[in-house]
N, C-alpha and C positions, 0 to 999 in steps of 0.2 A: 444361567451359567451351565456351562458344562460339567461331565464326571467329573476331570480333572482338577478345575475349577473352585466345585463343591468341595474336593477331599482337600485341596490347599487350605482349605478353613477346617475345616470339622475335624478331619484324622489322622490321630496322633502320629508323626512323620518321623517312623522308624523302617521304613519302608521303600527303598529308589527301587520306584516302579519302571518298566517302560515300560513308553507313553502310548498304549495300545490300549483298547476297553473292546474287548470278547462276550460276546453274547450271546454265540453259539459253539456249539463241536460234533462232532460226527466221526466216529472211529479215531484214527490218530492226528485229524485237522480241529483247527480252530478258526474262527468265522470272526471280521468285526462285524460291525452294524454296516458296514457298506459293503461288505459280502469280502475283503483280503480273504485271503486263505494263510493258512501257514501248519507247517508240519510241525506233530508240537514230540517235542525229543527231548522232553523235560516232565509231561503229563502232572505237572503241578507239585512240582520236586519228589515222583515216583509216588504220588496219591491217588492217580487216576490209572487203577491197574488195567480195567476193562476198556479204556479210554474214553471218549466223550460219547452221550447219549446212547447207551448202553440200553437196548431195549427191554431186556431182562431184569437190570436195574432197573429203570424205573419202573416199569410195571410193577416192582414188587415194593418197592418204596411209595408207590401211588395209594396201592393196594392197603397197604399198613397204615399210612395216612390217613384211609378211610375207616380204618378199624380200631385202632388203639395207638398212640404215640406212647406214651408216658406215665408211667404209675409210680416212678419213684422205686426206691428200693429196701422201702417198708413193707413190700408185699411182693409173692411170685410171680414171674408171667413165664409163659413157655419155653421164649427164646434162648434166652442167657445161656440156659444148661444147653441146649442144642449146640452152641457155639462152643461151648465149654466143653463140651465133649473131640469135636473134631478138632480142636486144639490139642487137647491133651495124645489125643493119638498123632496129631502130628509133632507135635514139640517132644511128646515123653513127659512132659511134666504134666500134674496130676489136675491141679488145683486155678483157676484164672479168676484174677479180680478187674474189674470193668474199668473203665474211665473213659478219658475223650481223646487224648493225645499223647503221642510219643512220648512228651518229657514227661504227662502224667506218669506215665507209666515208668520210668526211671525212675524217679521222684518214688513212686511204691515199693520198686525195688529195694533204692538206699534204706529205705524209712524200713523195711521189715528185716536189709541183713542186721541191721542194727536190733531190734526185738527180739533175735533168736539170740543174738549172744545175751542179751540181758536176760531173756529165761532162762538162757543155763546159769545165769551168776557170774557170768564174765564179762563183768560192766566193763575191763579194760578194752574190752578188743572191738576199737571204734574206727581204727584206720581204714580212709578206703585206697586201694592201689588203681592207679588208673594211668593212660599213657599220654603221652604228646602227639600230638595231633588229632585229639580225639575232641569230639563236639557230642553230650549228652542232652541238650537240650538249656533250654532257658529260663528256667524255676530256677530260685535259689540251691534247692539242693543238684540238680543234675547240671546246675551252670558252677558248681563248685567241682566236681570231677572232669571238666569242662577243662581242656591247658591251655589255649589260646588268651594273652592275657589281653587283645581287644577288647574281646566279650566280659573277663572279669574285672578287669581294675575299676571300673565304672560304677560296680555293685559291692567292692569289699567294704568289709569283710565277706568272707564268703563263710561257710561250711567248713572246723577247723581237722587237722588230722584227714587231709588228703594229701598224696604223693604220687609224684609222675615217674612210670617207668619207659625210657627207648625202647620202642617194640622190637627192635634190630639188636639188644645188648641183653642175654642172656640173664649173664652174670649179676649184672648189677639190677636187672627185676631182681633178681631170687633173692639180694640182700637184702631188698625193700620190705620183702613178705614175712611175716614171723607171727607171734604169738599174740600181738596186738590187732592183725589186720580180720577187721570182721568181712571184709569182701573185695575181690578182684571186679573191675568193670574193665568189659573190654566191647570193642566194635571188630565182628568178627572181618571186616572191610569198613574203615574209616570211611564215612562219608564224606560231610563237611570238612575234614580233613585234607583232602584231595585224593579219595576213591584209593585208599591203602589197606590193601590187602595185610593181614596181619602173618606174619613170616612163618612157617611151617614149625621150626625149630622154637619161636616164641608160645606157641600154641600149646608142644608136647613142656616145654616150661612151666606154662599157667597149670597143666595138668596136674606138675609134679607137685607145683609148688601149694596147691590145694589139697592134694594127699598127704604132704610132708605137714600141714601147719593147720589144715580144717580150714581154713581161709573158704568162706562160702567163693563161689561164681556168678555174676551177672551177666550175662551177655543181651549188650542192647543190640537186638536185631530192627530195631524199627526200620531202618533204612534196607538192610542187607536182606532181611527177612520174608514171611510171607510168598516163598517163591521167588524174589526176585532174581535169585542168582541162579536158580538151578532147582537143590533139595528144599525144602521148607523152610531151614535154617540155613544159614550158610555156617552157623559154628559144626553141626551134622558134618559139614565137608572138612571140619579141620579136624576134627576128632575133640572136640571138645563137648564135654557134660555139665551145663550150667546147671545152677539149684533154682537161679531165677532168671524171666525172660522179659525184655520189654517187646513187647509187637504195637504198632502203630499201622502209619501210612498208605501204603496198599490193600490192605485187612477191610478198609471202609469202601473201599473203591470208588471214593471220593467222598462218603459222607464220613464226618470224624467219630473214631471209636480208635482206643487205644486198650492195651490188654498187659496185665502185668502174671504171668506165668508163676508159678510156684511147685516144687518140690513139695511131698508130702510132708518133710521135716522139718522146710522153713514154715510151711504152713501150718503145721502143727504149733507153730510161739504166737500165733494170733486170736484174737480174743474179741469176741462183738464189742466195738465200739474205737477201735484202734483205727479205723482208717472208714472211709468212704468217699462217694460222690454222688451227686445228687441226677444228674445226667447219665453218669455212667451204665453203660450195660443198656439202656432205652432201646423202646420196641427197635425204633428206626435204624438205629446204627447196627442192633442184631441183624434184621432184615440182609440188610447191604451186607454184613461180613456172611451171613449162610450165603449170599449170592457169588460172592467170590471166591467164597470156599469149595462150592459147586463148582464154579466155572473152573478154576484150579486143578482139580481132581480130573477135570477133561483128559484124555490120552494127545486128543487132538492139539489142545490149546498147549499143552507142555512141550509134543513134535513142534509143533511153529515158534515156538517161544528160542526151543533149541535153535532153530536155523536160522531166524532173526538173528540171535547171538551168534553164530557162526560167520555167516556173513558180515554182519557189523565188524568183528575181530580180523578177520581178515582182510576186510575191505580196509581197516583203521590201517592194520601194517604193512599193507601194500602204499599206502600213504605216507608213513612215515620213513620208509623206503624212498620216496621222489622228495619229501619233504625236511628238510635238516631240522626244521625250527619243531617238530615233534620227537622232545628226548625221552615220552616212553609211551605206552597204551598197558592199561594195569583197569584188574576188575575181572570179575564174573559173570556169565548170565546178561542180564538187562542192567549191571549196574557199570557202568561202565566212566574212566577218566581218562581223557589225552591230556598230557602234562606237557607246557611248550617252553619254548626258552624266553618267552619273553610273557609281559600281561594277558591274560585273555579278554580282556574285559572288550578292547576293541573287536576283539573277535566275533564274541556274544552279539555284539552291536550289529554286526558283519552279516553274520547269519540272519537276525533278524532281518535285515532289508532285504537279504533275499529270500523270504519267507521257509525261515527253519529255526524253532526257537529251542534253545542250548541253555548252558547255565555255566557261570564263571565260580570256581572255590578252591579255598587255599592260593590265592592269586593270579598262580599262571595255569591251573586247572580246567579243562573244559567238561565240565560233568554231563554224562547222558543217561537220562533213567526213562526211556520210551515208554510206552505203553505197552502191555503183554501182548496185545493183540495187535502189533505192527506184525508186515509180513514183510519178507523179504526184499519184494517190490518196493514198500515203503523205504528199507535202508539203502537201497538202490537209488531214490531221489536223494535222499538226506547225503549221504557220503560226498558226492560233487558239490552241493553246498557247502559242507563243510569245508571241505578243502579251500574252493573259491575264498570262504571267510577265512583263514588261516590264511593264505596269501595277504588276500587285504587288509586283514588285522594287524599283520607283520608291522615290525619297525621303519620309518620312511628309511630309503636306502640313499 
């Protein structure tokens, strides 16, 4: 039997794969087993920041391999606090607790605004304020501030005392917020959402409505984060001061490590024995995030990161300019969405036969989360694909 074949039986089929099996990569390509090529403009929905076979990765993953994986977090090892450090100077926040994945790392968040109000004694203040079109992840608690009710009806009850506010409606967040809400979650650019940038005016909102009520701040950066869009944060760019941070996905630069940030004050309500993970924080996944954090800090990698994005943005709306069926190009940096008039899903298809592989969300969403290290060159092949597949994708006429 084949890959395919095997996983029709064995794995659990929550998952419409296309029908490709990759065995290799090399900068921003991916390889099957009979050598296709394809331009990957998805880097494993923005987890592969350095992009495939990263020399420096692995060397230093090989390297750790041979020295120590895993001690658990019964005991010290070097790395953690190394991580932990360059974090905190880049986020501002003081304090990071380890885990393996984005939603971990949500999931920590909710679970500590909740602790801080209970040390102070204000067991009421359990609400959490979150918006539509936001996607936190798929744990019980981060898939209950989660709006999409695809993803919830399936698993309710969910997590009770959550409320959705329109990121576009002012007014009616701020009624939302009051003396019960122990924490505001926001994605400072909706991913799964379809790449929505959250409204400049909603942002100095959240601000206010934090000073006016103590309402903690979370901002899940897994997706927006880590660089992707520009500054470290992208809430950095709205003016926003979260107490807590989830980082995920590009942080591992493909190997999983997710990180929940903390505020010296929330973290001061925490208590040994209130939270852990048993993988969390390991040699391996430190390894891989100092690799990225290094490569990050490059002057170089960040000028090409910028012009990648320049050109992608411009090249998208010189497109949508010849192209009617693209009614917007929204996003930041490398995290980028063309929103079209119709499905994308043909689209996705589209691109992929002509070797350039995209991602369909929010429906008529075409999300592109590249590789840091595409250059210019590369959004110069990709951009004509894309278009080609927008054509073809289109509706039969």
């Amino acid at each position: 039997m084949n890959t395919q074949e095997l996983e029709a039986l064995h794995i659990l089929q929550v998952y419409r794969r296309t029908p490709v099996v990759f065995e290799r990569g090399e900068g921003a390509h991916l390889f099957t087993g009979e050598g296709c090529k394809y331009l990957d403009f998805i880097s494993g929905v923005g987890v592969a920041a350095l992009g495939h076979g990263h020399k420096g990765l692995a060397d230093a993953i090989g390297a750790q391999a041979r020295t120590l994986l895993h001690t658990s977090n019964l005991f010290y090892h070097p790395l953690q606090a190394e991580v932990a450090t360059l974090l905190a100077d880049r986020t501002g926040l003081d304090r990071a607790f380890f885990c393996n994945s984005g939603a971990e790392a949500v999931e920590t968040c909710l679970k500590f605004a909740r602790r801080y109000w209970y040390t102070q004694g204000a067991t009421t203040r359990t609400k959490y304020v979150a918006f539509t079109h936001s996607f936190h992840g798929r744990t019980m608690g981060a898939l209950s501030v989660t709006w999409d009710d695809h993803y919830r009806a399936p698993f309710a009850p969910l997590i009770p005392n959550v409320v959705f506010a329109d990121p576009t409606d002012v007014a009616g967040f701020d009624a939302l917020v009051d003396d019960t809400t122990a924490a505001i979650i926001v994605e400072p650019i909706q991913g799964e959402g379809g790449v929505r940038p959250i409204p400049a005016a909603m942002a100095a909102a959240i601000e206010a409505a934090c000073a006016r009520t103590g309402a903690l701040l979370i901002a899940d950066e897994v997706q927006s984060g880590s660089g992707r869009t520009g500054p470290f944060l992208h809430s950095q760019a709205l003016g926003l001061t979260p107490d807590l941070i989830a980082l995920g996905k590009a942080l591992g630069a493909g190997v999983p490590v997710g990180v929940a940030m903390f505020s010296n004050a929330v973290a001061a309500a925490a208590s040994p024995g209130d939270h852990g993970s048993t993988y969390g924080g390991n040699l391996l996944a430190c390894r891989a995030a100092l690799v990225f954090l290094e490569a990050l800090s490059s002057p170089a990698l960040t000028a090409s990161m910028a012009a990648a994005s320049n050109r992608l943005f411009s090249g998208l709306r010189a497109m949508q300019r010849r192209l009617p069926a693209i009614t917007d190009v929204r996003g930041a940096g490398l995290m980028v969405g063309v929103d079209l008039a119709y499905d994308a899903a043909p689209v996705v298809a589209a691109a992929f036969e002509r070797g350039l592989l995209i991602n369909r969300t929010s429906t008529t969403v075409v999300r592109l989360l590249p590789p840091y290290i595409i250059t210019t060159a590369d959004v110069d092949a990709a951009l004509p694909l894309l278009e080609d597949a927008i054509v073809a994708g289109g509706p039969a006429q």
